[in-house]
C-alpha positions as CSV (number, residue, x, y, z in Angstrom):
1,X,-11.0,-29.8,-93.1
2,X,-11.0,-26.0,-94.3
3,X,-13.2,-27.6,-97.4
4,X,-15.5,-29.3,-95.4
5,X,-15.8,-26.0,-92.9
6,X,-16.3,-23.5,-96.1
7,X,-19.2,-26.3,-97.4
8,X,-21.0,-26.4,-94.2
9,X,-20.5,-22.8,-93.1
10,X,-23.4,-21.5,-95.7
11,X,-25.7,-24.0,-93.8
12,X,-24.4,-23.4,-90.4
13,X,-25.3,-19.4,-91.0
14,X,-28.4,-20.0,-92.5
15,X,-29.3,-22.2,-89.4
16,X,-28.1,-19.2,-87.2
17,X,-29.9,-17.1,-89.1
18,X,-33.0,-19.3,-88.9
19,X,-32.3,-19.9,-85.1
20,X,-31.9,-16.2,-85.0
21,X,-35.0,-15.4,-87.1
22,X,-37.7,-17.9,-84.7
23,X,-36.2,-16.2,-81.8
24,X,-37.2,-12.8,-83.2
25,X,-40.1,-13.6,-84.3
26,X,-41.1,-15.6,-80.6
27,X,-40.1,-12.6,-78.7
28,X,-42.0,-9.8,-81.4
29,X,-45.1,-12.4,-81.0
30,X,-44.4,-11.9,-77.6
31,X,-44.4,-8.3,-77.3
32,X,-47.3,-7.9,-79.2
33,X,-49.6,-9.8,-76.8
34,X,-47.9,-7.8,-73.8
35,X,-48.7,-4.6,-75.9
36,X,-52.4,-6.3,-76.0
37,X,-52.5,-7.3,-72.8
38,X,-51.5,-3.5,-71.5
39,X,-54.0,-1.7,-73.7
40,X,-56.4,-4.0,-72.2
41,X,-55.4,-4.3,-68.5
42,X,-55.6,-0.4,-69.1
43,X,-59.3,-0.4,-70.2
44,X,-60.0,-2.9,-67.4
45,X,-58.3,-0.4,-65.0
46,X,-59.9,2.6,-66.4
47,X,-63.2,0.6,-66.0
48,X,-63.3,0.2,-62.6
49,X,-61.6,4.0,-61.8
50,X,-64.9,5.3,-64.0
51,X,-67.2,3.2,-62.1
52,X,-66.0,4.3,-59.0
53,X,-65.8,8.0,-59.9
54,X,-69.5,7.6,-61.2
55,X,-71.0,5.9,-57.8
56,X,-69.1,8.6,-55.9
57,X,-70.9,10.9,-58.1
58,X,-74.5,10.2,-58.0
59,X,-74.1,9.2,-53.9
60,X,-73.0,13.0,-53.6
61,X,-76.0,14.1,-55.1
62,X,-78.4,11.7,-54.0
63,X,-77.3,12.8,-50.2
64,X,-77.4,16.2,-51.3
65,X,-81.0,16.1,-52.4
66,X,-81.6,14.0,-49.2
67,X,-80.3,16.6,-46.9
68,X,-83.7,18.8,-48.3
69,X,-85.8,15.9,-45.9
70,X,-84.5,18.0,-43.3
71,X,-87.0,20.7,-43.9
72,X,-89.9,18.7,-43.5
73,X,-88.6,17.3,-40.4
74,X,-90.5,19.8,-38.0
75,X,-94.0,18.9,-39.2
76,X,-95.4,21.9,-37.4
77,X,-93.7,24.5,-40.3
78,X,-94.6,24.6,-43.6
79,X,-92.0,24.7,-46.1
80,X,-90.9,27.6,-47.0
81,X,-89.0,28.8,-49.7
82,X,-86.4,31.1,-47.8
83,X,-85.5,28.0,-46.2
84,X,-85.4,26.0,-49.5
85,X,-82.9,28.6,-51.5
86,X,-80.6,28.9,-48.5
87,X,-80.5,25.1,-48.4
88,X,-79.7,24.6,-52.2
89,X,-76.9,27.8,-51.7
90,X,-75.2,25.8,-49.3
91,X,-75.3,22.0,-50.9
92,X,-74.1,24.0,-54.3
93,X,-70.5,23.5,-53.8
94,X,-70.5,19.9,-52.9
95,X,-73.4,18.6,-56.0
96,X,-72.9,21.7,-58.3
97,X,-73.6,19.3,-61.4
98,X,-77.3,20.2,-60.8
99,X,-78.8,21.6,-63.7
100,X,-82.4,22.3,-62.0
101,X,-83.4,21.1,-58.5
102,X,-86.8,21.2,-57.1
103,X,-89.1,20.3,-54.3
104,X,-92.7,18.4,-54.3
105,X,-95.7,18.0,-51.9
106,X,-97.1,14.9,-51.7
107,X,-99.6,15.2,-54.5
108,X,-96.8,15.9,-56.7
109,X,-96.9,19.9,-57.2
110,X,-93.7,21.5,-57.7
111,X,-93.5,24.0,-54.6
112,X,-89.5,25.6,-55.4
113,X,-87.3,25.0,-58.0
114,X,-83.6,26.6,-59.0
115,X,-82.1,26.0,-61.7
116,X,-78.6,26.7,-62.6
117,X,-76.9,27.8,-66.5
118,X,-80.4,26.4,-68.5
119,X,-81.6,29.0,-70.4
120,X,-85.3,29.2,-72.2
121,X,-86.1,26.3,-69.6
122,X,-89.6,25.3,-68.7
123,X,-90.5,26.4,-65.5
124,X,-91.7,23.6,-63.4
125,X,-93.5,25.8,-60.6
126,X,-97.1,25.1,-59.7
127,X,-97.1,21.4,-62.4
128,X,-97.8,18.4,-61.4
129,X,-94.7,17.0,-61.9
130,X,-96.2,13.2,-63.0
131,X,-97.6,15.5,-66.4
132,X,-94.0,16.0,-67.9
133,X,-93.4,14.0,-70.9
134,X,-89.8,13.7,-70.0
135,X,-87.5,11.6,-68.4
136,X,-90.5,9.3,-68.1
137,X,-91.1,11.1,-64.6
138,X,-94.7,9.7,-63.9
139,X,-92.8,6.0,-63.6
140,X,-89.9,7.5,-61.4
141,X,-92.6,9.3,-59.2
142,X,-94.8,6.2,-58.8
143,X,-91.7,3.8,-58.0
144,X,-90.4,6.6,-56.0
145,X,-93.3,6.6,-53.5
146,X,-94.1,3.0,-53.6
147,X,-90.4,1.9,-52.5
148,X,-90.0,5.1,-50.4
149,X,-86.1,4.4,-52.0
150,X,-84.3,6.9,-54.4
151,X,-84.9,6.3,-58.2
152,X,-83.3,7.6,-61.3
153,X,-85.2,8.2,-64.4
154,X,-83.8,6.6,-67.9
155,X,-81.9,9.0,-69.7
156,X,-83.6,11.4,-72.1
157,X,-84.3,15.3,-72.8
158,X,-84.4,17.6,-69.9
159,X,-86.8,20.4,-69.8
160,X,-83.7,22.6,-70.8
161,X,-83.3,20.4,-73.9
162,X,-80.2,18.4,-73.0
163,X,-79.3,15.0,-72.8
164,X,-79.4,14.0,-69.6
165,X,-81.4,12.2,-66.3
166,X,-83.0,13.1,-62.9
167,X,-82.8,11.7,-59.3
168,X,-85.9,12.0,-57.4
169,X,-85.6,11.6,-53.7
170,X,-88.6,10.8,-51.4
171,X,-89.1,12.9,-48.3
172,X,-91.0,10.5,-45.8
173,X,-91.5,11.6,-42.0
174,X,-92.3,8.8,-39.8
175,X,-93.6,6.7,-42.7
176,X,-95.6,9.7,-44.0
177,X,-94.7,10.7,-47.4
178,X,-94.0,14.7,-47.3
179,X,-92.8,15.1,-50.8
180,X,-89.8,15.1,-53.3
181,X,-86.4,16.7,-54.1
182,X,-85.4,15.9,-57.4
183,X,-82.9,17.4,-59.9
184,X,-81.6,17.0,-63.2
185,X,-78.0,16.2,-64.2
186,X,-76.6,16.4,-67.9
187,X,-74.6,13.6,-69.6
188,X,-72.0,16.3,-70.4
189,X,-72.0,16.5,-66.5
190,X,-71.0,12.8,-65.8
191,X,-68.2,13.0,-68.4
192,X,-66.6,15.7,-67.1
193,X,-66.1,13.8,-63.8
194,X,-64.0,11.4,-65.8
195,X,-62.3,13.7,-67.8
196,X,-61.4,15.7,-64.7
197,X,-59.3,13.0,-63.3
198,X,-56.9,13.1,-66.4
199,X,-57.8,10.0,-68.4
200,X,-56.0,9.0,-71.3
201,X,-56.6,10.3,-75.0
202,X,-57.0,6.7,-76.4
203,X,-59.5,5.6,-74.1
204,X,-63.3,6.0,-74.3
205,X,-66.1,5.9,-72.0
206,X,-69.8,4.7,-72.8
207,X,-72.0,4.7,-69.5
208,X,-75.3,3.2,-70.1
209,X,-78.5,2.1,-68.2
210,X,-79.8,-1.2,-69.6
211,X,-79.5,-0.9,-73.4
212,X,-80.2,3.3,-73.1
213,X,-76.7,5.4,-73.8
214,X,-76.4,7.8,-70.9
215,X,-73.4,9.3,-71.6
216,X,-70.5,8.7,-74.5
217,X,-67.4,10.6,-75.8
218,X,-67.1,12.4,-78.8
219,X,-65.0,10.8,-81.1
220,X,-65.3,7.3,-80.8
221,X,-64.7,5.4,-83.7
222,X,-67.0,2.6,-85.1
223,X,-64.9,1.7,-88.2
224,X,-64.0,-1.8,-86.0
225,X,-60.6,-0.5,-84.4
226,X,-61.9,0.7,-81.3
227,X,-62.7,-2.8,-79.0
228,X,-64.3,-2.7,-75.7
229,X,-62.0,-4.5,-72.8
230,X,-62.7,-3.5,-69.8
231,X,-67.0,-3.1,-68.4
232,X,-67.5,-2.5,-64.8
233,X,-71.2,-2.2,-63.1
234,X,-71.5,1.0,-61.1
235,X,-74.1,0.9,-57.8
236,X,-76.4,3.4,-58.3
237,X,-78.2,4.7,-54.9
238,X,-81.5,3.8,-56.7
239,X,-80.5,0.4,-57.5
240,X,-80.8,0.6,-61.2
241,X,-78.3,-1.4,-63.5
242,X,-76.1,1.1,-64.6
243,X,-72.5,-0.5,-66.0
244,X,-69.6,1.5,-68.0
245,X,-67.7,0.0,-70.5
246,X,-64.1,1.3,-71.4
247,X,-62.9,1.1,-75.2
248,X,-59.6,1.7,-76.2
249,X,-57.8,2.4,-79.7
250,X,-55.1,0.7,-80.6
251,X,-52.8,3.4,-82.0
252,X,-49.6,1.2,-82.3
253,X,-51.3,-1.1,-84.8
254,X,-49.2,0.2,-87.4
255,X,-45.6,0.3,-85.6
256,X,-47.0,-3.1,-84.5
257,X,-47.0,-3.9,-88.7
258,X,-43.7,-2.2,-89.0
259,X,-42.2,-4.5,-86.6
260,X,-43.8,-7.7,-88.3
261,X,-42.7,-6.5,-92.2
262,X,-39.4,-5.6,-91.4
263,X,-38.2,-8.0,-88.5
264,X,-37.2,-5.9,-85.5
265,X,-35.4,-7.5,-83.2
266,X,-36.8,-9.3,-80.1
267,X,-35.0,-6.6,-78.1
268,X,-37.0,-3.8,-79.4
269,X,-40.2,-5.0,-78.5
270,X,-39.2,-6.4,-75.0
271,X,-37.5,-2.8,-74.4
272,X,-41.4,-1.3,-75.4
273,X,-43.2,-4.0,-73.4
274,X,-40.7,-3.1,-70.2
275,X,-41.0,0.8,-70.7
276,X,-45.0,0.1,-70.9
277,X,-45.1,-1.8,-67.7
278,X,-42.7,0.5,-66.1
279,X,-45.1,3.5,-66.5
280,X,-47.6,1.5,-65.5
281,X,-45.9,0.7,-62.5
282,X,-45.8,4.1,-62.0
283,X,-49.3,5.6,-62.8
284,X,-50.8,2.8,-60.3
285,X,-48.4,4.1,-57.6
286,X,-49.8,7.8,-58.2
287,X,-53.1,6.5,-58.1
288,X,-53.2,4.3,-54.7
289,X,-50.7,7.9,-53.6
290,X,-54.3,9.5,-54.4
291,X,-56.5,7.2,-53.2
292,X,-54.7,7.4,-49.5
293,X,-54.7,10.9,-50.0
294,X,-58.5,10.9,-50.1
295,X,-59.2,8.3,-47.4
296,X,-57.3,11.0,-45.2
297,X,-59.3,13.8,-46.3
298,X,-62.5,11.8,-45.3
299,X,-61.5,10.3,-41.7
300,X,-60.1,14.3,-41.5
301,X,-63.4,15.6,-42.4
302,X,-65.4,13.1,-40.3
303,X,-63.6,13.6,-37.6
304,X,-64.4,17.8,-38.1
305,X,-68.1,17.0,-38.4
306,X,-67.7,15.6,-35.2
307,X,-65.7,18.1,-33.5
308,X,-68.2,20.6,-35.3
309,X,-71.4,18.1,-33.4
310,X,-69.4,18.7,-30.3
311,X,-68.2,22.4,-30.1
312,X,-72.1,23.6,-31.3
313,X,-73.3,20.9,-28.7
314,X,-71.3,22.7,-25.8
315,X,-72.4,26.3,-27.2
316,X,-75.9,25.2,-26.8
317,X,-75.3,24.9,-22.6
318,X,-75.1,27.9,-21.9
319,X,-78.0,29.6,-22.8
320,X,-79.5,26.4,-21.6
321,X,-78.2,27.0,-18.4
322,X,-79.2,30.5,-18.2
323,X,-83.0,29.6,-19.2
324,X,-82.9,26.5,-16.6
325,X,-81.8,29.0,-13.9
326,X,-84.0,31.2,-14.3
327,X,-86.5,29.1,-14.8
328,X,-86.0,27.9,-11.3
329,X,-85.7,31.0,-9.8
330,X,-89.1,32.5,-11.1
331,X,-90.3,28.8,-9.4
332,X,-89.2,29.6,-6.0
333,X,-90.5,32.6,-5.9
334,X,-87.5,34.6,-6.1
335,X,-89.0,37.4,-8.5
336,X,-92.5,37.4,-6.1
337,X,-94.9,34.3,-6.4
338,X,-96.6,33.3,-10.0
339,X,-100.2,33.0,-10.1
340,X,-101.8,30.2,-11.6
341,X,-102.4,32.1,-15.2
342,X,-98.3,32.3,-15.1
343,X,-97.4,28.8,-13.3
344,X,-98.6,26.7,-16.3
345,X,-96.3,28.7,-19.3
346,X,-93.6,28.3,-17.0
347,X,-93.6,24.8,-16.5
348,X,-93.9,24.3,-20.1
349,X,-90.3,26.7,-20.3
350,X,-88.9,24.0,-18.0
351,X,-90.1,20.6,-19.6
352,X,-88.8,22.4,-23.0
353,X,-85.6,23.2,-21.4
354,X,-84.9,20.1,-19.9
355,X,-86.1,18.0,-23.6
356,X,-83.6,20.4,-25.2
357,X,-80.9,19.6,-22.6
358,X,-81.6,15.9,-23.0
359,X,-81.2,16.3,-26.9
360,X,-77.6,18.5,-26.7
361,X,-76.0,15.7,-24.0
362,X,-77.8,12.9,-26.7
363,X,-75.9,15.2,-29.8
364,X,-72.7,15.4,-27.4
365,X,-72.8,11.6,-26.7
366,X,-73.3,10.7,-30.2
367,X,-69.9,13.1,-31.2
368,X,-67.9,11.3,-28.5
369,X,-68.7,7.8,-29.6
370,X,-67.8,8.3,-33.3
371,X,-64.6,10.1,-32.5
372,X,-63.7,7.4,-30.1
373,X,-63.3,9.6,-27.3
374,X,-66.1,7.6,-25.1
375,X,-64.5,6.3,-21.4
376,X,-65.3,4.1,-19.4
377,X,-64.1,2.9,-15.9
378,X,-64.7,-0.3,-15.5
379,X,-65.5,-1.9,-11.8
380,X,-67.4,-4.5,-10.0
381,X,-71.4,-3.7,-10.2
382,X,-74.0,-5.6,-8.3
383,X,-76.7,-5.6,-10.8
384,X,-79.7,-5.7,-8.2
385,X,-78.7,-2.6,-6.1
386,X,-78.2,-1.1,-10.0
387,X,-81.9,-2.1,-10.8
388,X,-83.1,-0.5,-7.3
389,X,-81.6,2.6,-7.5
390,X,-82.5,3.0,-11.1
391,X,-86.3,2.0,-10.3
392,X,-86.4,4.9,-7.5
393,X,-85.3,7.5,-9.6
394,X,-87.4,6.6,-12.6
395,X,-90.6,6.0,-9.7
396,X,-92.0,10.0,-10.6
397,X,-92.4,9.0,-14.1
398,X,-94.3,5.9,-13.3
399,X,-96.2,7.5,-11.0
400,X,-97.2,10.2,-13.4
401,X,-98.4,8.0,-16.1
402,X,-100.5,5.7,-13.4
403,X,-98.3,2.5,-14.0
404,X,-96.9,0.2,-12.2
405,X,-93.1,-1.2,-12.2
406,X,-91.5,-4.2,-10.9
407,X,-88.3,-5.1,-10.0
408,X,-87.2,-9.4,-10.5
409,X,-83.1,-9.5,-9.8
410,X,-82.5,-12.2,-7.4
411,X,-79.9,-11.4,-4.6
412,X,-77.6,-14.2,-5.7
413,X,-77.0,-12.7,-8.6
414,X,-73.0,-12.5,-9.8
415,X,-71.5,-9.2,-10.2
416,X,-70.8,-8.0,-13.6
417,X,-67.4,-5.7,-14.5
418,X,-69.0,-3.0,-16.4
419,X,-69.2,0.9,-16.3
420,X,-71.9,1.8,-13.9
421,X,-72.6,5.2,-15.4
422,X,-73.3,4.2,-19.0
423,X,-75.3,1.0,-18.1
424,X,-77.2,3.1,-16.0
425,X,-78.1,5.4,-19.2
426,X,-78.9,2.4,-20.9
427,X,-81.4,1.7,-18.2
428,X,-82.7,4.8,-18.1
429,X,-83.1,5.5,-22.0
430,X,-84.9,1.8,-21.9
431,X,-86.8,2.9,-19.3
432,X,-88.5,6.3,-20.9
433,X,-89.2,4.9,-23.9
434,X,-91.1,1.4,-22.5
435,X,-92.6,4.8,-20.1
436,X,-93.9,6.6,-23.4
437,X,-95.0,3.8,-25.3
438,X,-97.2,2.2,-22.5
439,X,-100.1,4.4,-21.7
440,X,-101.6,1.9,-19.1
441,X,-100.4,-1.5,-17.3
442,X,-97.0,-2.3,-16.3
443,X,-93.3,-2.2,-16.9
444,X,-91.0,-5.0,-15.4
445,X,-87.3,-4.9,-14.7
446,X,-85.9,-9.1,-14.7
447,X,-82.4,-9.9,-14.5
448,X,-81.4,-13.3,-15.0
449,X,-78.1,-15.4,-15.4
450,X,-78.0,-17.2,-19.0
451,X,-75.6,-20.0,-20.4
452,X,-74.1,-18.7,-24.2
453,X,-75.6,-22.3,-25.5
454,X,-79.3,-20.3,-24.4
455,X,-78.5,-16.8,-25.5
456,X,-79.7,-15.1,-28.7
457,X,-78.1,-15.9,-32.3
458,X,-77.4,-11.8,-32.2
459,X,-74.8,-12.5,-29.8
460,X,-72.6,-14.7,-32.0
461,X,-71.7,-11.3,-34.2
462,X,-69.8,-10.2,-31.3
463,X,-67.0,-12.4,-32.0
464,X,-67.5,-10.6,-35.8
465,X,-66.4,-7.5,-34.6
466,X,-69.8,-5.8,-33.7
467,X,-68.5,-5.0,-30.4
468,X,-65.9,-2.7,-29.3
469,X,-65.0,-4.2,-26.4
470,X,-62.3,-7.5,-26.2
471,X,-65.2,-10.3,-26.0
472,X,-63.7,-13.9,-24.8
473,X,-65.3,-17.4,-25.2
474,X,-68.4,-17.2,-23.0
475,X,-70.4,-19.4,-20.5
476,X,-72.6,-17.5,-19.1
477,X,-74.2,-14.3,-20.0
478,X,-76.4,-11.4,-17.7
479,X,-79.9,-10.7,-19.2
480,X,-81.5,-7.2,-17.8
481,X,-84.9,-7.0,-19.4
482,X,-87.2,-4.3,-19.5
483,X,-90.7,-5.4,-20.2
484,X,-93.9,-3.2,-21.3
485,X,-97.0,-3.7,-22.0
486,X,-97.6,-1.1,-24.6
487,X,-98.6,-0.4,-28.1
488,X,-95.4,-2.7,-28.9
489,X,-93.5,-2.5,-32.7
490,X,-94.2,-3.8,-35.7
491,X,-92.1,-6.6,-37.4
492,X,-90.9,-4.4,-40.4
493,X,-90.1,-1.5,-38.1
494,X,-88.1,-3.5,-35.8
495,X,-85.0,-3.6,-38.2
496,X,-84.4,0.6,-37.8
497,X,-85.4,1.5,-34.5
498,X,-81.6,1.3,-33.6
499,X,-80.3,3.7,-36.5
500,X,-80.2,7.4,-35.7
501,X,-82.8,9.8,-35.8
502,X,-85.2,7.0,-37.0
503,X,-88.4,7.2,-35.1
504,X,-91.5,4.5,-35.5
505,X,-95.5,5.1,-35.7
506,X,-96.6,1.8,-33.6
507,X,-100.4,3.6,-33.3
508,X,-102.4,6.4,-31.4
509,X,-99.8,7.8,-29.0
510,X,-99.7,11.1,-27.0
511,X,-97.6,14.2,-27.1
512,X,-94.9,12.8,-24.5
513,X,-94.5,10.1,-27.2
514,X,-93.3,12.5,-30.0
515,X,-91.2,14.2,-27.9
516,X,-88.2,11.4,-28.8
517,X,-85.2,12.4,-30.9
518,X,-84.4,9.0,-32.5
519,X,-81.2,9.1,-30.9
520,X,-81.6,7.0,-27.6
521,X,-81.8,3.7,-28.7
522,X,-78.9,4.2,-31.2
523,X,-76.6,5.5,-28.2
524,X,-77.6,2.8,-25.4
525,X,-76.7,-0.3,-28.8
526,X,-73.6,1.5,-29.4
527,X,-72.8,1.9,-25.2
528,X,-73.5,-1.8,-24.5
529,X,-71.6,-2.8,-27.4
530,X,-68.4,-0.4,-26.0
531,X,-69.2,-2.8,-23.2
532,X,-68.8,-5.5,-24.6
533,X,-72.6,-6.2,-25.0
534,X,-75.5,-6.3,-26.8
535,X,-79.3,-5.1,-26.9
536,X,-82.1,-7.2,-28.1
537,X,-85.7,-6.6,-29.1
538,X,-88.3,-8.7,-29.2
539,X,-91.6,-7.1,-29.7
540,X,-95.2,-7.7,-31.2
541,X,-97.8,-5.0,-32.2
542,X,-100.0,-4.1,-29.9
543,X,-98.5,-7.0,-27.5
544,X,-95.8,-4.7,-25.4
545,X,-92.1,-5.0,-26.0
546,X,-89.1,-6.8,-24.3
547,X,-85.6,-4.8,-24.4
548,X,-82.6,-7.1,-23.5
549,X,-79.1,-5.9,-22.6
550,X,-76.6,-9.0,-22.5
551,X,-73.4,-8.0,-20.1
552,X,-71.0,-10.6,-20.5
553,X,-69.8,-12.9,-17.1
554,X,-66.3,-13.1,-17.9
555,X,-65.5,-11.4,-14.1
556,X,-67.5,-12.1,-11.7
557,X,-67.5,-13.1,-7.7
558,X,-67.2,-16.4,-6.2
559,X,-71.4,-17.0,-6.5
560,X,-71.5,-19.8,-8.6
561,X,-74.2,-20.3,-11.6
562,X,-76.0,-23.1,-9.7
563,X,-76.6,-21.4,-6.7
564,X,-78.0,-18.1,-8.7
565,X,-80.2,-20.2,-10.5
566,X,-81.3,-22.8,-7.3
567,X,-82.0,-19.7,-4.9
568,X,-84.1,-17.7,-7.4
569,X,-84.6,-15.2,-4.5
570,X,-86.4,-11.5,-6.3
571,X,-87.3,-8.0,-5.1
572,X,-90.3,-6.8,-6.7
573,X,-91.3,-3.3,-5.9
574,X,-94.7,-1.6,-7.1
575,X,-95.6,2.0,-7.1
């Protein structure tokens, strides 16, 4: 027995060994493709951190150049360029990446330009900016107006002789094109956002446009060691295919031999692989740490802007009130009577007063709906004494412009729970602009009970989360229409007339029709959706305009649906 155990113990070690040996080999092939894996799930990461850091990048300074549309927003000033340098003073700390920003009219001379650290630059003052040979800027300029979008030029020399590109940004004031802001940014500028955020020594960046090189670092290697892993597209505000692609060098390729020649244990490279991921672990929890970090910053400084929107808004009421007093008091005769030379500039102090005071409670409304601050008190409304009241408070304004209004709400209408105040700003915002935009015929008020299998697809986004109000499963909903017969809205326009500050051209219109801020249709959507609502348009040019708010019927009285729609009864009143 001790024979046969000596014979077979040489073969019994050598198949321990062997045993041994494949398990150390399986778990150092193992480790190797976790170390691959890592180094690429690194690059990957890195990819999409650099794309994100680069969209964040140019959308800073594409909104920074847009914020210079602001100056041409008063189209009774020229631009001046006082107004121009104190702008670009107080955008520098948020974009300072610019090296040169400048300003165009809308043939394309440069009116104002600043430049910032190029020295034994071209001036651009007085050129037609379309002549530079650089940065293919004739192109950018010509897409630039004809998409009325921002563009960015392909990467190439700057006028201070640096690698680099420009954003151009059209100005365009109620589809009129004003002009340009444009500026150029460096490639060194770009990887310095990168940089700044601490990325690793083994990884590179390449960011490119198409097949052009935008911006690479200095020192990557082309001897074959450095592989790309990880490419990520990045959304450029002008829409242009940009993408970044990550390489990474594999340092560890000879320890990686090491372990191969000599045999290290399976332990060794597990230990390696577990450290790796470990740290990993680690780094991503610093970096979602971050990322909540910013989101806070952002909902902190949103919610300042709109405390800012606010406190100015509140500021601006009492001078108002003081000019609206007075005002008043020169009109009663308080200060002796006006004669006619001094009745006229008066009047014109009091319709700019009360435009001004419009705009401020307009400002003070938008500030209060996007900190969430807006109330409402909710009760039982019938919608025809609504539409009455409404009609004789808006009758002055008819009567002025030599129209006529009528008022279709059948008495068997249901009640609808809803805040009276704010659908009755709804109505009245509805009501001055189908007022401004109809220079002669009529304007009708119709409300009418409609089943949800009859209402518009629009409504279905409710559900969606369009609407800030709880919105149940629906029957029936209450239409309140208010129909013109004015100049009406064009097709394309009809997409925008709800954002804010966004103000359409439908024709020939007079000076009571510029006087709009852009802001009432945007607060009466967002009100009726806080109401569990919605407003609808349906409009043709030159063809009037119908303005639908839908109130949903999930309270109402014991009226039934058949006997609104059987009685049919209306009150039509015409001044």
């Amino acid at each position: 027995m001790k024979e046969l155990f000596t014979r077979i113990r040489p073969r019994i070690s050598f198949l321990v060994l062997g045993v041994t040996s494949l398990f150390a080999l399986a778990g150092l092939f193992a480790g190797d493709r976790m170390l691959a894996a890592g180094a690429r799930n690194e690059a990957v990461t890195g990819a999409i951190e650099s794309a994100a850091l680069i969209e964040g990048f140019l959308r800073v300074h594409a909104q920074a150049l847009r914020a210079i549309r602001g100056l041409h927003m008063d189209t009774t000033r020229t631009l001046r360029g006082e107004d121009f340098h104190t702008l670009i003073d107080a955008m520098a700390e948020h974009a300072s990446s610019f090296r040169r920003v400048w300003v165009t009219d809308s043939a394309g001379v440069v009116r104002y330009e600043r430049s910032f650290g190029e020295q034994n630059a071209q001036l651009l003052t007085g050129l037609d900016i379309d002549t530079l040979s650089v940065l293919d800027m004739r192109y950018v300029m010509r897409k630039s107006r004809s998409t009325a979008r921002t563009q960015i030029s392909r990467p190439d020399m700057t006028p201070s002789h640096e690698h680099g590109f420009a954003i151009v940004e059209p100005i365009v004031v109620g589809e009129r094109f004003r002009g340009s802001a444009g500026g150029t940014i460096t490639s060194d500028a770009i990887l310095g956002t990168l940089h700044a955020r601490g990325a690793r020594a083994n990884l590179y960046h390449v960011v490119m446009s198409g097949a052009d090189t935008i911006a690479i670092d200095t020192g990557l290697r082309t001897d074959g060691r450095v592989r790309f892993s990880g490419a990520e597209e990045v959304r450029t505000p002008g829409a242009e295919s940009w993408h970044v692609r990550v390489a990474y060098d594999p340092a560890n390729d000879r320890i990686r031999a090491a372990l191969w020649i000599i045999g290290l244990p399976m332990l060794g490279a597990l230990f390696i692989a577990l450290v790796h991921e470990r740290r990993q672990g680690i780094r991503l929890g610093q970096r979602s740490a971050e990322l909540e970090r910013l989101s806070v910053e952002l909902l902190r400084a949103n919610r300042a802007k709109s405390e800012f929107l606010s406190s100015v808004s509140h500021e601006l009421r009492t001078p108002l009130n003081a000019i609206v007093g007075f005002v008043d008091l020169l009109r009663d005769g308080v200060y002796g009577d006006l004669t006619a030379k001094q009745s006229n500039p008066v009047d014109r102090i009091a319709s700019s007063a009360a435009h001004l005071w419009q705009l401020v409670d307009q400002v003070l409304d938008i500030a209060r709906m996007a900190a969430g601050r807006l109330d409402l008190n909710r009760e039982l409304i019938d919608i025809r004494t609504l539409l009455l009241t409404v009609a004789t408070e808006i009758e002055p304004l008819i009567s002025k412009q030599s129209l006529s209004l009528s008022v279709a709400a059948g008495a068997s209408l249901p009640r609808v729970s809803s805040d009276p105040t704010h659908l009755r700003q709804i109505l009245i915002n509805l009501l001055g602009n189908a007022i401004k935009c109809t220079p002669s015929g009529s304007i009708t008020l119709h409300a009418r009970v409609v089943k949800a299998s009859h209402a518009p697809r629009e409504l279905e986004e409710l559900a969606d989360g369009q609407s800030q109000a709880p919105v149940p499963t629906l029957r029936r909903w209450l239409a309140v229409q208010v129909i013109d017969t004015g100049v009406g809205i064009a097709e394309k326009d009809i997409v925008r007339i709800f954002d804010e500050f966004e103000q359409v051209d439908a024709g020939p219109r007079t000076d009571s029709m510029r006087r709009g801020t852009g802001l009432g249709l945007a607060i009466s959507r967002r009100l009726a959706r806080a109401l569990g609502g919605e407003i609808t348009v349906e409009s043709e040019l030159g063809k009037g305009s119908t303005f639908s708010i839908w109130l949903p019927l999930e309270v109402v009285d014991s009226i039934s649906l058949a006997g609104a729609q059987e009685k049919g009864e209306a009150a039509a009143i015409t001044q």
